[in-house]
C-alpha positions, -999 to +999 in steps of 0.1 A: +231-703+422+202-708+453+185-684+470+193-687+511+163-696+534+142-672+538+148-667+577+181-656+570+186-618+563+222-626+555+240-660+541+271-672+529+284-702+508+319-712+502+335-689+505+371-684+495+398-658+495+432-649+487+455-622+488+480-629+463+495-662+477+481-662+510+453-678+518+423-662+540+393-683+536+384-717+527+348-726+517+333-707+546+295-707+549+269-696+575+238-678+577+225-655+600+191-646+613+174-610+617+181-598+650+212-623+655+241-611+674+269-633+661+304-635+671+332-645+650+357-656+671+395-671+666+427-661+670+444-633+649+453-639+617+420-663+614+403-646+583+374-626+609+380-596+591+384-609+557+347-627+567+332-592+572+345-575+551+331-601+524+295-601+538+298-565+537+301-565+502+335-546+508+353-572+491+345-596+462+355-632+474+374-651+452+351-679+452+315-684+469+279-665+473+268-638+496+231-630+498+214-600+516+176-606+517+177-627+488+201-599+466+233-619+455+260-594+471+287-608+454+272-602+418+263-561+426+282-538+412+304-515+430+280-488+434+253-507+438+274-522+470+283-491+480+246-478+477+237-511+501+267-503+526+255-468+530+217-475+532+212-505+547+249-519+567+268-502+592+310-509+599+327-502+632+361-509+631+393-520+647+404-482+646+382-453+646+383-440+615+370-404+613+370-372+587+394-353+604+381-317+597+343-332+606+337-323+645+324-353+665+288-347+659+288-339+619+309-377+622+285-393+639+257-375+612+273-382+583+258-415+570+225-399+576+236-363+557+245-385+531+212-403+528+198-373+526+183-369+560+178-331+569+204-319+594+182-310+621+169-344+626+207-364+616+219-337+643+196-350+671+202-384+659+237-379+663+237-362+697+214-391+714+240-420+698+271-395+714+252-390+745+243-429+753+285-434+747+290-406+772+309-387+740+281-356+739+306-334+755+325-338+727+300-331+701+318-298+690+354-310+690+372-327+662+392-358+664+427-346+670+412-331+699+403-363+716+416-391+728+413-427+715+385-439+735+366-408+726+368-414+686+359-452+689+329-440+708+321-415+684+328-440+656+303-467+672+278-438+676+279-433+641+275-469+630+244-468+650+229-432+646+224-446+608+201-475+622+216-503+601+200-535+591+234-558+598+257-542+617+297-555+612+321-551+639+355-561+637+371-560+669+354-530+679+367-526+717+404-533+708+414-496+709+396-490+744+404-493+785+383-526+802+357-502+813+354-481+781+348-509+761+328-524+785+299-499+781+300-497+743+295-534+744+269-533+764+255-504+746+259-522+715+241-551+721+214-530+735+208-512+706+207-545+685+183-562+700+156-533+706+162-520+674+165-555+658+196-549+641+218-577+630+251-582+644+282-596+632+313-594+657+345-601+653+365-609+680+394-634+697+380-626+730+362-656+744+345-626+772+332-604+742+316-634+727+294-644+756+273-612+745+262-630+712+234-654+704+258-675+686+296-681+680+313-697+650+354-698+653+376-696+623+411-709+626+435-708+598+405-693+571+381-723+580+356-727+602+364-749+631+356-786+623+349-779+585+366-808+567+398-799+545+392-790+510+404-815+488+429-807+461+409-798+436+393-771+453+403-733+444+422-729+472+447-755+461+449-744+427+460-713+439+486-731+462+500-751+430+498-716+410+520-698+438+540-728+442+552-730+405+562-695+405+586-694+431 
């Protein structure tokens, strides 16, 4: 096991995944630097979200390394991921995924509440990130009282109210109108680069992408001009596994 380069605040190495007898990756590896904005682009079905939610330390890969400043992810225990997720990563995701009896402003405070952060200063917090993503009016109201563009707002609010170290986003303007998700891209990035967060985007929109400092583009769980793996890789174990039991 090696340690990534030091100018890398997050690194992967071959990584591969499967669900059962499907494959989602195949020896994937990148890095990426503190402050990056990187978009992971490809069409759907690519592996983007399986990618992120693996440097997230949501998921174990089956094979391969992820490193956060020099802490193997992959080797923490599920707690100790957790702890990391909550204290130093933050998620937004395809759908907004909310605590329904939470109004939008206790939402948007919540990864702060549960760092302990007093609720006087994770309430302003929380009504700055709302009021940025033009969601304050809602502050008060809970999500079956708003619409869809509203709760990804408040969602991305709340990814960013917690002031994150890496920041994943997986897709994050699928639910919203052209000009909704317009502004919370351009919010987004905003945020990232004067607060120096780390971004990781997932998207198949060649548009979206043009916001980041670098693209890489999956395609079938590999990254785009990666050479095959050979057939004694893991992958194709599990292929010749599934295969036999059919």
């Amino acid at each position: 096991m090696v340690a990534p380069p030091d100018n890398d605040v997050l690194w992967a190495r071959g990584l591969h995944h499967t669900y059962g007898c499907t494959t989602a990756l195949t020896g994937v590896s990148l890095g990426v630097r503190e402050g990056e904005i990187l978009a992971v682009t490809g069409p759907r079905g690519s592996g983007k979200t399986t990618l992120l939610t693996c440097l997230s330390g949501q998921l174990t890969p089956t094979e391969g390394e992820v490193w956060f400043n020099s802490s193997p992810v992959h080797t923490l225990s599920s707690p100790s991921r957790e702890r990391l997720r909550l204290d130093r990563f933050g998620w937004i995701d395809t759908e907004p995924r909310l605590v329904p009896e939470l109004t939008a402003w206790e939402n948007t405070a919540l990864p702060l509440l549960l760092r302990g952060t007093g609720q006087r200063l994770a309430k302003h917090t929380a009504m700055e990130w709302l009021d940025r993503l033009d969601v304050g009016m809602c502050a008060r109201r809970r999500p079956a009282q708003l619409d869809q563009s509203q709760r990804q707002r408040i969602a991305v609010a709340r990814a960013l109210a917690a002031d994150p170290e890496v920041l994943f986003a997986d897709e994050p303007t699928a639910p919203l109108h052209l000009a909704d998700g317009t502004h919370v891209l351009r919010t987004l990035t905003t945020a990232a680069r004067s607060h120096q967060i780390t971004v990781v985007l997932a998207t198949h929109d060649p548009e979206i992408a043009t916001l980041a400092d670098r693209t890489i583009t999956l395609v079938d769980g590999r990254r785009s001009g990666a050479a095959p793996t050979t057939d004694d890789s893991p992958d194709a174990e599990s292929r010749a596994a599934c295969s036999l039991s059919v």
